[in-house]
GUGU-865133 format. One record per residue: residue in one letter; x, y, z of N, C-alpha, C in turn. Coordinates in steps of 0.1 Angstrom, whole numbers, padded with zeros to 4 digits, always signed. Atoms other than C-alpha are relative to their C-alpha. Example, Ala and Ser with C-alpha at 12.3 -4.5 7.8 and 13.67 -1.06 7.14 Angstrom:
// GUGU-865133
a+0009-0012+0000+0123-0045+0078+0009+0012+0000;s-0009-0011+0000+0137-0011+0071-0008+0011+0008;
This chain:
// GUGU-865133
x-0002+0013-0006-0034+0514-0242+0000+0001+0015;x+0003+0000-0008-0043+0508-0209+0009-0011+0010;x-0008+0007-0005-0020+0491-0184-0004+0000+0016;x+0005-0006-0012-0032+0486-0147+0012-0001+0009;x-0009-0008-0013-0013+0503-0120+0010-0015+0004;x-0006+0012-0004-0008+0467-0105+0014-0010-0007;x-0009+0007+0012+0011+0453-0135+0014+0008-0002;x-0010-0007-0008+0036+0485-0129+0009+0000+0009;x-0002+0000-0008+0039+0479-0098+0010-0013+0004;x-0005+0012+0001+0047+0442-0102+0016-0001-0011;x-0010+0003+0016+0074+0447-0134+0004+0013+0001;x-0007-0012+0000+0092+0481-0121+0006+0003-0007;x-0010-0001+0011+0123+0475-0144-0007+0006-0011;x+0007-0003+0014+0096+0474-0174-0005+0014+0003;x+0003-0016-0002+0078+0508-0162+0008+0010+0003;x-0010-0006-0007+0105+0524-0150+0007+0000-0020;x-0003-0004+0017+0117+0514-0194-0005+0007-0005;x+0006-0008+0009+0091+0527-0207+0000+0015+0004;x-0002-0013-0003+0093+0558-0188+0008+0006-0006;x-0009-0003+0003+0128+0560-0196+0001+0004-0016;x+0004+0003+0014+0118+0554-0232-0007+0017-0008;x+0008-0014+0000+0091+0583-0232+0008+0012+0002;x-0010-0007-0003+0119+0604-0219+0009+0004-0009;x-0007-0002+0012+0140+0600-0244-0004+0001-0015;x+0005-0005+0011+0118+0603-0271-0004+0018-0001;x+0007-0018-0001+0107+0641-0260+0015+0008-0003;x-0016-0005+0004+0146+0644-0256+0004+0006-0017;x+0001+0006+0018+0148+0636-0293-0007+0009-0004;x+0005-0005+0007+0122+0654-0303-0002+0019+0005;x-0004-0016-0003+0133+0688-0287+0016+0002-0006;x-0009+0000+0004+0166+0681-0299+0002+0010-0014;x-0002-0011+0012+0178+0710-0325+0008-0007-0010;x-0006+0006+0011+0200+0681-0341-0004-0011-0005;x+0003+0009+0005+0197+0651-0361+0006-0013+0004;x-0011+0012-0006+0221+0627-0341+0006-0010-0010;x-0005+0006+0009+0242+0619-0372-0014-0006-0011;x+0010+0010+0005+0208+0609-0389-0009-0013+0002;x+0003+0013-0009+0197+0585-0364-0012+0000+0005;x+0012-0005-0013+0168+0606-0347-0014-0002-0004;x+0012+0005+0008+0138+0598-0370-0002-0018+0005;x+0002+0012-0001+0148+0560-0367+0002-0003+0019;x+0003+0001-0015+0153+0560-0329-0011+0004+0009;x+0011-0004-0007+0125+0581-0323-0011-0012-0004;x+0005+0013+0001+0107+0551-0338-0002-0015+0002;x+0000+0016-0011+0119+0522-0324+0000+0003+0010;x+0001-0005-0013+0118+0540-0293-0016-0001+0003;x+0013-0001-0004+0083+0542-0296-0005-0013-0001;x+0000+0016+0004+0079+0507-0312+0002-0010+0017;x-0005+0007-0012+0099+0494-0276-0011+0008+0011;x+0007-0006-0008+0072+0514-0257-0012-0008-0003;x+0015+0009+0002+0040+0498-0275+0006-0017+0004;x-0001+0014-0001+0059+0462-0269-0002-0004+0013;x+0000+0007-0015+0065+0466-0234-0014+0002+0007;x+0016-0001-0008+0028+0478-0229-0005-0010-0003;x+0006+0015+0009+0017+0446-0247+0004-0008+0008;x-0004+0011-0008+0041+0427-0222-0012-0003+0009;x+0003-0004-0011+0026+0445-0193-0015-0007-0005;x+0011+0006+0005-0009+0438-0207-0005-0015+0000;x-0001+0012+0001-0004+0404-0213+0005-0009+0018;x-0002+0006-0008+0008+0394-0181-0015+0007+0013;x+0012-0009-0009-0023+0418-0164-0012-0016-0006;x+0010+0010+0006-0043+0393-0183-0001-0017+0008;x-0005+0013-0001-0024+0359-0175-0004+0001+0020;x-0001-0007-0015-0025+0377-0134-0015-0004+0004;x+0012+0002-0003-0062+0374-0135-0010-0012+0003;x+0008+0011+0002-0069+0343-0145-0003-0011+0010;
């Protein structure tokens, strides 16, 4: 998924999420434990909240152009 720089730039909070996002999924997935059973489903919707906000970002790169 492709996102242009500009749309980043414009929506920091959002890029600055998904970073945080990506972060915490590597976290997760280096993690030697299972966080009570949680780490499968967070690493998921973690990722899930990563594909939405590139969809935002996307979507407004779109709307930007017009």
């Amino acid at each position: 998924m492709v996102v242009a720089q500009n749309e980043r730039e414009m929506h920091p909070r959002i890029a600055k999420a998904i970073a945080e996002l990506k972060d915490a999924v590597a976290y997760m997935n280096a993690a030697p434990h299972d966080f009570g059973g949680h780490k499968a489903d967070a690493i998921r919707a973690s990722n899930e909240a990563i594909t939405q906000l590139n969809l935002a970002l996307q979507y407004r790169g779109k709307m930007d152009r017009r």
